[in-house]
PDB file as gemmi writes it, atoms N, CA and C in Angstrom:
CRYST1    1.000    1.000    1.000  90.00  90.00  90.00 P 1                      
ATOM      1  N   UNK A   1     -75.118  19.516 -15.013  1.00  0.00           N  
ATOM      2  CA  UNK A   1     -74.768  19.028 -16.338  1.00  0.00           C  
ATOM      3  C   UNK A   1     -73.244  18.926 -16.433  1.00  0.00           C  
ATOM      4  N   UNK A   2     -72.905  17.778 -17.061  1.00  0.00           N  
ATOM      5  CA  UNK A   2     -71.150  17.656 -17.160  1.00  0.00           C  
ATOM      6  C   UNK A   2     -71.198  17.264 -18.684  1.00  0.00           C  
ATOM      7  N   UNK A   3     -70.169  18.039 -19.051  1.00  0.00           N  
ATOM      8  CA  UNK A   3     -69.919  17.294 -20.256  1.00  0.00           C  
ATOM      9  C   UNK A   3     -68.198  17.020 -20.391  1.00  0.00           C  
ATOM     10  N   UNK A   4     -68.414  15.912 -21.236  1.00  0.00           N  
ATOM     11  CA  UNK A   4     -67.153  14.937 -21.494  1.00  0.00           C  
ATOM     12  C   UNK A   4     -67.409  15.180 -22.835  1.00  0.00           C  
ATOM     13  N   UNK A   5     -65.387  14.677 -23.243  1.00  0.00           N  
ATOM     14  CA  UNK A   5     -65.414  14.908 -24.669  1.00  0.00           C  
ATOM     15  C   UNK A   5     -64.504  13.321 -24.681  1.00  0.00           C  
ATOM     16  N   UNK A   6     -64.648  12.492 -25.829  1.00  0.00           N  
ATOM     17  CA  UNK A   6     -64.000  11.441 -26.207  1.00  0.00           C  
ATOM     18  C   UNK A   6     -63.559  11.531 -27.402  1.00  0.00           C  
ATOM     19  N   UNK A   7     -61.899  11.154 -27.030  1.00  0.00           N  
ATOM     20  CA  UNK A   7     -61.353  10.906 -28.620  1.00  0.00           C  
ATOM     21  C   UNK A   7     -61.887   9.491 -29.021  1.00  0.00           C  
ATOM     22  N   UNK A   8     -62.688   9.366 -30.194  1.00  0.00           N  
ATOM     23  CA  UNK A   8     -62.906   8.317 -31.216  1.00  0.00           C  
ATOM     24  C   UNK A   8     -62.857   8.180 -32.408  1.00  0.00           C  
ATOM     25  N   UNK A   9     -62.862   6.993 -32.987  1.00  0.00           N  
ATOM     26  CA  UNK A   9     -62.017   6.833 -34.027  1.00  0.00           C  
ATOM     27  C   UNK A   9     -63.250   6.777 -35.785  1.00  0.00           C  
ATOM     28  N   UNK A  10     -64.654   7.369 -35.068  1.00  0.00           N  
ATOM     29  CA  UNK A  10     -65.287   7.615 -36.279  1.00  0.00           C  
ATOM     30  C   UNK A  10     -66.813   8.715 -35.344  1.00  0.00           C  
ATOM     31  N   UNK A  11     -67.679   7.988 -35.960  1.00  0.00           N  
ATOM     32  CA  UNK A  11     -69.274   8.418 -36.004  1.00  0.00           C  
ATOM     33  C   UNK A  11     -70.108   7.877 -35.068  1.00  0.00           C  
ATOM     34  N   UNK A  12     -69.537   6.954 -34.567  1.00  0.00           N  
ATOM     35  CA  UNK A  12     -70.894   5.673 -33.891  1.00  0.00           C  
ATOM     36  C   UNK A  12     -71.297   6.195 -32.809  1.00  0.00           C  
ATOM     37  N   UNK A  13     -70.986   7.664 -32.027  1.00  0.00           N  
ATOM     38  CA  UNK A  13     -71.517   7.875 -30.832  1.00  0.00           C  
ATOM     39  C   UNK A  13     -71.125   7.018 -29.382  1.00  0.00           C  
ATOM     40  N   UNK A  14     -71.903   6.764 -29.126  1.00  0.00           N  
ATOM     41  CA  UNK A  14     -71.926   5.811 -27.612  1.00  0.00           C  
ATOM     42  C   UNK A  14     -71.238   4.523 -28.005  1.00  0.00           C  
ATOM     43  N   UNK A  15     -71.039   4.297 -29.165  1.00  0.00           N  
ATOM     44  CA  UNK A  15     -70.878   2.769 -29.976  1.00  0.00           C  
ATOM     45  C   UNK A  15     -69.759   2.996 -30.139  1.00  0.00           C  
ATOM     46  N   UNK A  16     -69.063   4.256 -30.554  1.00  0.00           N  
ATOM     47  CA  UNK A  16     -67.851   3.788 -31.394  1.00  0.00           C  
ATOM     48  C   UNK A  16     -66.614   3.910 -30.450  1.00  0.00           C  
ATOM     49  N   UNK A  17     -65.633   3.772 -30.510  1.00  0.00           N  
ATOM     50  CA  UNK A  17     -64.245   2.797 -30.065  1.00  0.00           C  
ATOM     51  C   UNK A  17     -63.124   4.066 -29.454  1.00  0.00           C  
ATOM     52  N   UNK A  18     -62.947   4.125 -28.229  1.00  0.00           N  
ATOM     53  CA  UNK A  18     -61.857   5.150 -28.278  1.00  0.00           C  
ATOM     54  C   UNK A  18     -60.416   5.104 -29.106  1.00  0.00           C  
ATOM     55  N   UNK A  19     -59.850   6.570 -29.197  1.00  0.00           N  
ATOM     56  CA  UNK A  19     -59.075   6.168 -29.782  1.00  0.00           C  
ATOM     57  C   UNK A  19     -57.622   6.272 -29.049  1.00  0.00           C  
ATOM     58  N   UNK A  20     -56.291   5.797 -29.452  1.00  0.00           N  
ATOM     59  CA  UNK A  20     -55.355   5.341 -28.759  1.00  0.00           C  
ATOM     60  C   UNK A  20     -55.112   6.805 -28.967  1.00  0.00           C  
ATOM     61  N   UNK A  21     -55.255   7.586 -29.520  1.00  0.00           N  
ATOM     62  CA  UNK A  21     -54.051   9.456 -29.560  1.00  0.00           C  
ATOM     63  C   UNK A  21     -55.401  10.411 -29.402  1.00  0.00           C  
ATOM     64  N   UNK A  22     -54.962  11.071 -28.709  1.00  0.00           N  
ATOM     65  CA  UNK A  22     -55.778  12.545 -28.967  1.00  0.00           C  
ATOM     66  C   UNK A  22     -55.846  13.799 -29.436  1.00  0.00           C  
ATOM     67  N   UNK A  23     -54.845  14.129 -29.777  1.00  0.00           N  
ATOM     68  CA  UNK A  23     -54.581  14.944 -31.110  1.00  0.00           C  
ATOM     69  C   UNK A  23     -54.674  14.289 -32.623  1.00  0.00           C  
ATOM     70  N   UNK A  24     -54.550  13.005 -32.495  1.00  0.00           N  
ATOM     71  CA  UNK A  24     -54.491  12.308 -34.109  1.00  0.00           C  
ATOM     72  C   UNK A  24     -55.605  11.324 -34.006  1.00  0.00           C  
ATOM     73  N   UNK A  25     -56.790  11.532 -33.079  1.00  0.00           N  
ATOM     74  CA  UNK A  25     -58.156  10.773 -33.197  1.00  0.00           C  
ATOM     75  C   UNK A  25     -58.841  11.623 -34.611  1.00  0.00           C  
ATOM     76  N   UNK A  26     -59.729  10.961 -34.650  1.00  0.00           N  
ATOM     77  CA  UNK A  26     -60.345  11.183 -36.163  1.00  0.00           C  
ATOM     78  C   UNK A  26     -61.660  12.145 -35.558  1.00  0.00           C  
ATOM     79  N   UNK A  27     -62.284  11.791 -34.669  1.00  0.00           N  
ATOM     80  CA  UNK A  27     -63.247  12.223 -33.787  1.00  0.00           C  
ATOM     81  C   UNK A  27     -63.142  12.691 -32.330  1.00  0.00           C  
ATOM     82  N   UNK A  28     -64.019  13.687 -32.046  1.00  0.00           N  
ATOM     83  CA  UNK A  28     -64.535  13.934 -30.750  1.00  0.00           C  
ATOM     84  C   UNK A  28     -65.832  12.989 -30.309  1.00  0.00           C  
ATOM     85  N   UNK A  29     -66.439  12.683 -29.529  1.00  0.00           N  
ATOM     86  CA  UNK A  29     -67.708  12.523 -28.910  1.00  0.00           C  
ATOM     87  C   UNK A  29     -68.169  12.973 -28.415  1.00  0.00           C  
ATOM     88  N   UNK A  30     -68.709  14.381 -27.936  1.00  0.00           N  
ATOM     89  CA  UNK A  30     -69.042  14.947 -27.048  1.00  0.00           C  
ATOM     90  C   UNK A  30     -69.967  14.534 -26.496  1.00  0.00           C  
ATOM     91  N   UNK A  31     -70.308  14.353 -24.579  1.00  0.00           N  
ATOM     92  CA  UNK A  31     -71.350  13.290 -24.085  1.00  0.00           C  
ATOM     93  C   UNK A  31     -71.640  14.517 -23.134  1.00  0.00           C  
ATOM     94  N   UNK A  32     -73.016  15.150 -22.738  1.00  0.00           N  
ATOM     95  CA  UNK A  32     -73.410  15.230 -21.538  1.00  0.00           C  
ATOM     96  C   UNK A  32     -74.609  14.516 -20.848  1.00  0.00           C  
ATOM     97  N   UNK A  33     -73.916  15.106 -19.667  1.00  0.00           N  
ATOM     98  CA  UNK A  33     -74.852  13.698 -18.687  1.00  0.00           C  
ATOM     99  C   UNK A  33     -75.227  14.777 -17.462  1.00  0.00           C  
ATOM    100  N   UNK A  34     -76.479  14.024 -17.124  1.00  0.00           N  
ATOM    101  CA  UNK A  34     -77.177  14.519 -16.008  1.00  0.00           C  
ATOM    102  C   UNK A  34     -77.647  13.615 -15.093  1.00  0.00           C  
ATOM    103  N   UNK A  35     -77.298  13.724 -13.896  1.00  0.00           N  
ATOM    104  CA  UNK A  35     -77.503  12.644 -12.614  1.00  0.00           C  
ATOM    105  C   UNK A  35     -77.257  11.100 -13.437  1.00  0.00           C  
ATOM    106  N   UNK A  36     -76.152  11.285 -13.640  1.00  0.00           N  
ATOM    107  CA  UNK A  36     -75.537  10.096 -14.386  1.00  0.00           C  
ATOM    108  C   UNK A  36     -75.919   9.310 -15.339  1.00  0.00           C  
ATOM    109  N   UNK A  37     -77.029  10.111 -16.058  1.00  0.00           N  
ATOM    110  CA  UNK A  37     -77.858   9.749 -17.451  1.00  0.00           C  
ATOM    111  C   UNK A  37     -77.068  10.149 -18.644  1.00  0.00           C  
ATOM    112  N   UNK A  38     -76.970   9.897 -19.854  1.00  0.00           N  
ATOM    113  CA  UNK A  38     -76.738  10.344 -21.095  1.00  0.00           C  
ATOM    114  C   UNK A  38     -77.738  11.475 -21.643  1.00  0.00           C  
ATOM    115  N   UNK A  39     -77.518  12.747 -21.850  1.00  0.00           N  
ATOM    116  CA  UNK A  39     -79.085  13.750 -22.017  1.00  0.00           C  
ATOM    117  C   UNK A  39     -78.449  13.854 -23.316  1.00  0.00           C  
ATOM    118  N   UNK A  40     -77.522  14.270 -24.420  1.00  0.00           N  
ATOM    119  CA  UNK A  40     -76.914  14.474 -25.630  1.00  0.00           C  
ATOM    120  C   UNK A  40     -75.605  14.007 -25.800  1.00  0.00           C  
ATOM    121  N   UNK A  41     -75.366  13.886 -27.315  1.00  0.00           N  
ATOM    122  CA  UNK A  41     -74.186  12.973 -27.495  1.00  0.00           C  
ATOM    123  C   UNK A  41     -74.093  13.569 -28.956  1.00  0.00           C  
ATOM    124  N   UNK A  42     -73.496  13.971 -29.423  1.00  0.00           N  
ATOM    125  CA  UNK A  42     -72.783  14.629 -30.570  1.00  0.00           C  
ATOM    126  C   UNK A  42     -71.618  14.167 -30.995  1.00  0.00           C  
ATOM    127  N   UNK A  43     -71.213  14.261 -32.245  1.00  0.00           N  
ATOM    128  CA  UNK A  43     -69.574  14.029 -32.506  1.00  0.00           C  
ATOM    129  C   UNK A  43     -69.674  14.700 -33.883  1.00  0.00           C  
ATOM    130  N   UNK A  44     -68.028  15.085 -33.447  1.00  0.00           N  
ATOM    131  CA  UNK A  44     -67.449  16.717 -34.128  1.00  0.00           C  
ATOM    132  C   UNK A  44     -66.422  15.510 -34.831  1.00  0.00           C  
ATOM    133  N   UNK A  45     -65.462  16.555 -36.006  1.00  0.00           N  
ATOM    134  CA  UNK A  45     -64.273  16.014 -36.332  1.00  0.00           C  
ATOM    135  C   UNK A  45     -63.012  16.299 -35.877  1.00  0.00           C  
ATOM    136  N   UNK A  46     -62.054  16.099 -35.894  1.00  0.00           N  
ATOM    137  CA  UNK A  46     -61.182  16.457 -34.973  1.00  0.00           C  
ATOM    138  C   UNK A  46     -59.995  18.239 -35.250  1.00  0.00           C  
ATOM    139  N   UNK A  47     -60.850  18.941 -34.706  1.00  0.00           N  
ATOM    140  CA  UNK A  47     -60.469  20.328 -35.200  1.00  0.00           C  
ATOM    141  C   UNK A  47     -59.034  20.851 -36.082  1.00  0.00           C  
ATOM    142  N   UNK A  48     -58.267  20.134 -35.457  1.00  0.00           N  
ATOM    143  CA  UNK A  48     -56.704  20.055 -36.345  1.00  0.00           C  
ATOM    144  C   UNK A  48     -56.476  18.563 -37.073  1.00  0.00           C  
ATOM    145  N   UNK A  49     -57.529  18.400 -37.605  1.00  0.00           N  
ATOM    146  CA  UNK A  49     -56.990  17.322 -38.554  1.00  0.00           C  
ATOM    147  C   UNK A  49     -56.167  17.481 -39.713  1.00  0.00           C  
ATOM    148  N   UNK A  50     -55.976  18.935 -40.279  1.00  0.00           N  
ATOM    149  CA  UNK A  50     -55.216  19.020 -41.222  1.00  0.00           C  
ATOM    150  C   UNK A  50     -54.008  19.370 -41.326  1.00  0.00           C  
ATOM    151  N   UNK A  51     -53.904  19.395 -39.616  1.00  0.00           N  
ATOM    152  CA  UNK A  51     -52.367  19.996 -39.379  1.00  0.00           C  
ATOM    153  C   UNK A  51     -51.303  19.213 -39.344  1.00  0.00           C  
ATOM    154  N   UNK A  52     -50.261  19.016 -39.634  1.00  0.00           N  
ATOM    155  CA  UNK A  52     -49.443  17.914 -39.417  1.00  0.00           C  
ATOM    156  C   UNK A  52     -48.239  18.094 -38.124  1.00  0.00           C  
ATOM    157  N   UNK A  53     -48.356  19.000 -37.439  1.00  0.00           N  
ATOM    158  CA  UNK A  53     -47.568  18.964 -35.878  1.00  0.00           C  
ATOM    159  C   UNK A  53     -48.518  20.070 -35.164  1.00  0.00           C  
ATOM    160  N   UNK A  54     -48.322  19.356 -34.106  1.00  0.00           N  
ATOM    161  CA  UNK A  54     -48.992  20.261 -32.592  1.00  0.00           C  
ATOM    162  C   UNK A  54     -50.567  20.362 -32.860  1.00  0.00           C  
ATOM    163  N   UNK A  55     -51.010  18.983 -32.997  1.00  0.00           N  
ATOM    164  CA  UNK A  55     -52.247  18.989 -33.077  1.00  0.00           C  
ATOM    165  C   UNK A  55     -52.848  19.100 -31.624  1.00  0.00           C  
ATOM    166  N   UNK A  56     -52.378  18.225 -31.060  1.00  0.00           N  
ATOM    167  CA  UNK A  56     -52.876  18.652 -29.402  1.00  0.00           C  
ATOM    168  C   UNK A  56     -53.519  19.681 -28.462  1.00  0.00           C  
ATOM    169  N   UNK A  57     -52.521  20.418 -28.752  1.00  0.00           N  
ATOM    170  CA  UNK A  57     -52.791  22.144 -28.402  1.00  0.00           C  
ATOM    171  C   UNK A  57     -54.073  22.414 -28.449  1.00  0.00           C  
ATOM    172  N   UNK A  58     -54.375  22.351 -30.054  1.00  0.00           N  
ATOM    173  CA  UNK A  58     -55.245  22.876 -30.611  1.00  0.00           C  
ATOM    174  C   UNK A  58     -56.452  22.644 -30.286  1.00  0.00           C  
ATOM    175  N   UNK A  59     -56.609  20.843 -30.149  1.00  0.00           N  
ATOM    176  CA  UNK A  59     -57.693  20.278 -30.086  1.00  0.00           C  
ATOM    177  C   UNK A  59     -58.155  20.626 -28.421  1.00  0.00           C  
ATOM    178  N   UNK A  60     -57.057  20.533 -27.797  1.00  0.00           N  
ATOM    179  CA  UNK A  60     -57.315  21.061 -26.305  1.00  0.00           C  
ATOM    180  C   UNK A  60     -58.282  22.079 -26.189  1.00  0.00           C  
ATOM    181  N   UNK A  61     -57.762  23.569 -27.002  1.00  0.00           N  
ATOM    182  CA  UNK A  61     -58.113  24.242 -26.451  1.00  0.00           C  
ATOM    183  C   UNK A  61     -59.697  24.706 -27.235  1.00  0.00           C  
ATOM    184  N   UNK A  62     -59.756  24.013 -28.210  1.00  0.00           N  
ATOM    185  CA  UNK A  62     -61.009  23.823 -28.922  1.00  0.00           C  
ATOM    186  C   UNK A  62     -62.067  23.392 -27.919  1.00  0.00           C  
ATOM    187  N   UNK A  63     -61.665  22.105 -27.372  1.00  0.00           N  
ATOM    188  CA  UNK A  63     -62.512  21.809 -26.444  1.00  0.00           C  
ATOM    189  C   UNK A  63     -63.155  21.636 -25.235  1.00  0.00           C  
ATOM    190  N   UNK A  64     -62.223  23.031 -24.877  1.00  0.00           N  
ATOM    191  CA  UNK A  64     -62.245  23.500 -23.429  1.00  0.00           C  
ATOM    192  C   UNK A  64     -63.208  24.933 -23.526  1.00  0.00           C  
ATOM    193  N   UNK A  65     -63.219  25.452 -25.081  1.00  0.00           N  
ATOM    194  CA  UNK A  65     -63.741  26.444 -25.437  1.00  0.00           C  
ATOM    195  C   UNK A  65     -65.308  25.812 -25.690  1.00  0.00           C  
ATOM    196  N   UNK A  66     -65.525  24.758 -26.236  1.00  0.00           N  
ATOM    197  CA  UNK A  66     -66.994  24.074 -25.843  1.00  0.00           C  
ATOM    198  C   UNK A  66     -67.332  23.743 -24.157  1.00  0.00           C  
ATOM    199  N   UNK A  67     -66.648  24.327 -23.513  1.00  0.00           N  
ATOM    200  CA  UNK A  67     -67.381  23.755 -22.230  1.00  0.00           C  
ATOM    201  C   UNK A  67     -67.111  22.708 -21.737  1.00  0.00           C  
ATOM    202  N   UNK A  68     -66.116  21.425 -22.427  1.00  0.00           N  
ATOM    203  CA  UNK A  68     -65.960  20.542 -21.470  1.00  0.00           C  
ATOM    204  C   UNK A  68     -65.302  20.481 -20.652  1.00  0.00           C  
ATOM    205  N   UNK A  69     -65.361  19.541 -19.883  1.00  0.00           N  
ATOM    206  CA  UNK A  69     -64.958  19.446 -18.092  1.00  0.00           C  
ATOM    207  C   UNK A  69     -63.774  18.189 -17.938  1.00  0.00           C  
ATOM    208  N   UNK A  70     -63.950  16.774 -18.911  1.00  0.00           N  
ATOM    209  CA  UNK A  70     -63.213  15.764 -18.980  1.00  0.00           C  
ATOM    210  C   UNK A  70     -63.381  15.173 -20.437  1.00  0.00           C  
ATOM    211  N   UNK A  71     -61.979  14.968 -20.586  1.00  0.00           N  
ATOM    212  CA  UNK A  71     -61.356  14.428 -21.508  1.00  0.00           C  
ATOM    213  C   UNK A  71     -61.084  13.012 -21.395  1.00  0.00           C  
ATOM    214  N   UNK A  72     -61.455  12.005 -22.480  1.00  0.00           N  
ATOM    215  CA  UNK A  72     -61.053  10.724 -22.265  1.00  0.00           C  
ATOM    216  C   UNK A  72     -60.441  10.343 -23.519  1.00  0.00           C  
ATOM    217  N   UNK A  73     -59.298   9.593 -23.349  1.00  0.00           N  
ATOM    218  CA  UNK A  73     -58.290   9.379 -24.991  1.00  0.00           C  
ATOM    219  C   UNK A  73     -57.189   7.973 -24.292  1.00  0.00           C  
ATOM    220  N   UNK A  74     -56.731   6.994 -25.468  1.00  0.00           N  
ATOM    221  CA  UNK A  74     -55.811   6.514 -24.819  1.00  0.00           C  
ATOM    222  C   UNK A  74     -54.443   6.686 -24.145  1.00  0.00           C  
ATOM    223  N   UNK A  75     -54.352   8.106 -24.764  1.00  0.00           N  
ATOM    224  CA  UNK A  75     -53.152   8.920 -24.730  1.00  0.00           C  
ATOM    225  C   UNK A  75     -53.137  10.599 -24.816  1.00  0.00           C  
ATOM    226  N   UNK A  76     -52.742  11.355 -24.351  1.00  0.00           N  
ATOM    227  CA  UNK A  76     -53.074  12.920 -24.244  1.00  0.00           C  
ATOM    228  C   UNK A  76     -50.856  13.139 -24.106  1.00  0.00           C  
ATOM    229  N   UNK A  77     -50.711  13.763 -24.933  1.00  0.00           N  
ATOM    230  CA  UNK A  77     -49.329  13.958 -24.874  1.00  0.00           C  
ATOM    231  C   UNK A  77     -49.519  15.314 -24.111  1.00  0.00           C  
ATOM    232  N   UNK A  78     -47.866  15.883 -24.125  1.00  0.00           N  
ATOM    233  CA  UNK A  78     -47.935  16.579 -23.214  1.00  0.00           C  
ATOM    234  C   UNK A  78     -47.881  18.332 -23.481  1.00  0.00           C  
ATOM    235  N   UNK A  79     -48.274  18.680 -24.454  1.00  0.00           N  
ATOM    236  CA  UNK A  79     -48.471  19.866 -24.801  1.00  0.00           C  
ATOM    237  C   UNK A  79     -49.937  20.306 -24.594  1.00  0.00           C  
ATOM    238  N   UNK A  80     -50.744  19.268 -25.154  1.00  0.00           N  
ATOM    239  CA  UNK A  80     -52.450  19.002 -24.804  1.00  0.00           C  
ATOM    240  C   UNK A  80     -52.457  19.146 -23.295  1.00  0.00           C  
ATOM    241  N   UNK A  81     -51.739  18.234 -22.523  1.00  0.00           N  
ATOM    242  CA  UNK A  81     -51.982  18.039 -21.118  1.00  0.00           C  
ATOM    243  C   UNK A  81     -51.388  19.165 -20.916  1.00  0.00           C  
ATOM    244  N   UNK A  82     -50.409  20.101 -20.855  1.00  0.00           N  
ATOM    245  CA  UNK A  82     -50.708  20.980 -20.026  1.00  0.00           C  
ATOM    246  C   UNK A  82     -51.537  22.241 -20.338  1.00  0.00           C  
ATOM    247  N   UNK A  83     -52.234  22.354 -21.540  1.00  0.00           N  
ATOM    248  CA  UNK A  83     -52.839  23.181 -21.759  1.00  0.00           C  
ATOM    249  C   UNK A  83     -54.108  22.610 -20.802  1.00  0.00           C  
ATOM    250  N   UNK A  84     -54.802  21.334 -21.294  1.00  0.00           N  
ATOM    251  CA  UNK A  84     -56.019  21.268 -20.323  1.00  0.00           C  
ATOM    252  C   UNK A  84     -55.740  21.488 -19.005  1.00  0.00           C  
ATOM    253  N   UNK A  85     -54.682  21.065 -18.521  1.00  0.00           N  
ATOM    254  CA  UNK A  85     -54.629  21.356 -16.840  1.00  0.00           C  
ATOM    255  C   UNK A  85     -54.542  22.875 -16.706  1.00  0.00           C  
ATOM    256  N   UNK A  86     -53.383  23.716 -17.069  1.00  0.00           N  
ATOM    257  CA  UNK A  86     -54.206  25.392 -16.913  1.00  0.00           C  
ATOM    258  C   UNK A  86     -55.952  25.686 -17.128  1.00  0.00           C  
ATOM    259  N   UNK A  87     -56.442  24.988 -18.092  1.00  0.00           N  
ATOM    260  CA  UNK A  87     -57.943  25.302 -18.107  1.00  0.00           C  
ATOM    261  C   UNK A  87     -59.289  24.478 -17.175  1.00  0.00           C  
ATOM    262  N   UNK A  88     -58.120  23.484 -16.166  1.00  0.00           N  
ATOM    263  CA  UNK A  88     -58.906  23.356 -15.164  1.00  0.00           C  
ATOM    264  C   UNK A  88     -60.094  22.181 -16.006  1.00  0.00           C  
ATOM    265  N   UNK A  89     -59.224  21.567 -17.060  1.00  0.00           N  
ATOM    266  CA  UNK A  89     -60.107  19.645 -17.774  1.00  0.00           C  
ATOM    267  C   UNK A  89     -59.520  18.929 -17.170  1.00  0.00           C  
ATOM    268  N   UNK A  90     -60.016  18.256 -16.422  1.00  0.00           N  
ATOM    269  CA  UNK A  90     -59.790  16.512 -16.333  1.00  0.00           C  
ATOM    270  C   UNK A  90     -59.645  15.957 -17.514  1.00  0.00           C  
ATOM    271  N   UNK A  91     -58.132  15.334 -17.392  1.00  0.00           N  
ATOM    272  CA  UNK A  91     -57.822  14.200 -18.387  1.00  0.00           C  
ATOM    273  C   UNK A  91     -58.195  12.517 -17.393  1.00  0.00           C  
ATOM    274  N   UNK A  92     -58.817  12.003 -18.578  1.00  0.00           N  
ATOM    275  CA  UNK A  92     -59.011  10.329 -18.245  1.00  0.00           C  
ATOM    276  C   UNK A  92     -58.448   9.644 -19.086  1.00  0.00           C  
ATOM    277  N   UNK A  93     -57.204   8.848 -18.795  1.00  0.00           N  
ATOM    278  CA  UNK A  93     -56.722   7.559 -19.714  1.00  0.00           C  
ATOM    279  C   UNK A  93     -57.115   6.284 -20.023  1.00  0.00           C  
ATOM    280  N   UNK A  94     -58.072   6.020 -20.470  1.00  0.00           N  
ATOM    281  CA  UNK A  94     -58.252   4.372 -20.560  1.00  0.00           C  
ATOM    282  C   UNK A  94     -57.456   3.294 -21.577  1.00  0.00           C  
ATOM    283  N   UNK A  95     -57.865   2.659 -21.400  1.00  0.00           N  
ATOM    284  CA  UNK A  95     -57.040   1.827 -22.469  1.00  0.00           C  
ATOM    285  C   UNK A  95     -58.118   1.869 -23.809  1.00  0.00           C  
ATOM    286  N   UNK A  96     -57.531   2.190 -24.611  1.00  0.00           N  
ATOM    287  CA  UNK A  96     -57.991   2.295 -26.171  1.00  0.00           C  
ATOM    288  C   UNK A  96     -58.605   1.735 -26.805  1.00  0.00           C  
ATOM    289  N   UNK A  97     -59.392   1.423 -27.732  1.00  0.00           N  
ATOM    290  CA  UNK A  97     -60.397   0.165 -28.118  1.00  0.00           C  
ATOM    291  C   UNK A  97     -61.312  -0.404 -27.563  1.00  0.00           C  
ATOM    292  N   UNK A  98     -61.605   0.356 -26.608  1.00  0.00           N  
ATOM    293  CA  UNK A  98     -62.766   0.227 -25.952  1.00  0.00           C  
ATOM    294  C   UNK A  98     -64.226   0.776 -26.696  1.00  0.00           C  
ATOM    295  N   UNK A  99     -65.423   0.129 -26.560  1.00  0.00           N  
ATOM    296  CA  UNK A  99     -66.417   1.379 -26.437  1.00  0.00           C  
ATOM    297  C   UNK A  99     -66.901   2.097 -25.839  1.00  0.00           C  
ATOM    298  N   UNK A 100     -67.277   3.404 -26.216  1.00  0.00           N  
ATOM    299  CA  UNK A 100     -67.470   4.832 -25.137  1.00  0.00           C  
ATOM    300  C   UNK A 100     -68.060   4.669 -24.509  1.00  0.00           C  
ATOM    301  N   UNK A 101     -69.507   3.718 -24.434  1.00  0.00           N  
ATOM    302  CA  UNK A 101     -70.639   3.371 -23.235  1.00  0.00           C  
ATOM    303  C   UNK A 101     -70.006   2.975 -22.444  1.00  0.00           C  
ATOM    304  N   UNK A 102     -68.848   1.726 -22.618  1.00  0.00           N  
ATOM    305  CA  UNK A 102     -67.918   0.726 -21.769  1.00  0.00           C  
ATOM    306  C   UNK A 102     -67.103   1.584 -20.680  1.00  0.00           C  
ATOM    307  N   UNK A 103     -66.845   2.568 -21.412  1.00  0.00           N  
ATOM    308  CA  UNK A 103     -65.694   3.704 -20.835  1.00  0.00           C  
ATOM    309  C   UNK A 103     -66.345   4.403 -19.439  1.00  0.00           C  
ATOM    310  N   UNK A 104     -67.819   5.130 -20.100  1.00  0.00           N  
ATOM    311  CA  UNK A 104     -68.287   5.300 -18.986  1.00  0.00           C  
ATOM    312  C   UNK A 104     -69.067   4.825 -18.080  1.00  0.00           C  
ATOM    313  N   UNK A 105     -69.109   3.627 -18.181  1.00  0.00           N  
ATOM    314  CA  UNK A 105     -69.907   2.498 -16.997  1.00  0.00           C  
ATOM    315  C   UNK A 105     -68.542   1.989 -15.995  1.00  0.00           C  
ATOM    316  N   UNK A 106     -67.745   1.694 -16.515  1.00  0.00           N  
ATOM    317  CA  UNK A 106     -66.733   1.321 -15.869  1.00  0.00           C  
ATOM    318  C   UNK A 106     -66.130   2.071 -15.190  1.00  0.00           C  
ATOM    319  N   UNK A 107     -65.941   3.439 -15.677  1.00  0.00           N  
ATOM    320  CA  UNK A 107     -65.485   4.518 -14.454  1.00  0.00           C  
ATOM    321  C   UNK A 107     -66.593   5.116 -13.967  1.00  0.00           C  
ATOM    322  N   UNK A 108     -67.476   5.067 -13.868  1.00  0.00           N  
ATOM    323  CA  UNK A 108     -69.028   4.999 -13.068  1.00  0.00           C  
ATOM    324  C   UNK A 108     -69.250   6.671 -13.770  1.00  0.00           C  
ATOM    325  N   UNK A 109     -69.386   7.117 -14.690  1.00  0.00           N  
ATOM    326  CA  UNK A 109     -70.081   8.655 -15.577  1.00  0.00           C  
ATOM    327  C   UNK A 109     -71.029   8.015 -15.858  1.00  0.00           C  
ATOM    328  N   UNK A 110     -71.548   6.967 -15.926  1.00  0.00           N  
ATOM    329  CA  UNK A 110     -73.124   6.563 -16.325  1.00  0.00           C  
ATOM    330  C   UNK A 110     -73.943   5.728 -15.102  1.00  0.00           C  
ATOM    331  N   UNK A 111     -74.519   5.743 -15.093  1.00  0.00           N  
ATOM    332  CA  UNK A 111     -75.088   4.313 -14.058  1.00  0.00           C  
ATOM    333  C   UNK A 111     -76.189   3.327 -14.913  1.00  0.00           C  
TER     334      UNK A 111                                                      
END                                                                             
């Protein structure tokens, strides 16, 4: 079982749109997958949304404390990034405005 977390920019799950920041996404997605299937798909809000600096951190370590393994956002600044890299997350950059199914077919997490 792997699970991935996606910054997105609402509710839509598999549908909805990454977002360009990852501390200032509106959403998580949380996706796990098994032998490259989709088995659950959840979405959280974005744990420091009410903070107005060093949201990153936070959200990092929020979601390293759920268990995930990779991170996908258009952007991961660098307070986030080095917290996930001590906790041993893969960060993935894609380009932004994408949808999350798109995200992971194209870097092959789905088949």
């Amino acid at each position: 079982m792997v699970k991935i977390a996606v910054a997105t920019m609402g509710n839509k799950g598999l549908e909805d749109i990454v977002s360009p920041e990852f501390g200032h996404s509106r959403t998580f997605t949380l996706i796990e997958l098994e032998d490259g299937k989709v088995v659950k798909v959840d979405v959280i809000e974005n744990p420091a949304k009410n903070i107005a600096h060093g949201r990153g951190p936070i959200v990092a370590k929020s979601l390293a404390d759920k268990n995930v393994e990779t991170i996908i956002s258009g952007e991961v600044g660098p307070g986030a990034s080095t917290i996930l890299e001590q906790l041993g997350v893969k960060i993935l950059i894609v380009k932004p405005g994408q949808k999350v199914v798109d995200v992971l077919r194209e870097n092959k997490l789905i088949v």
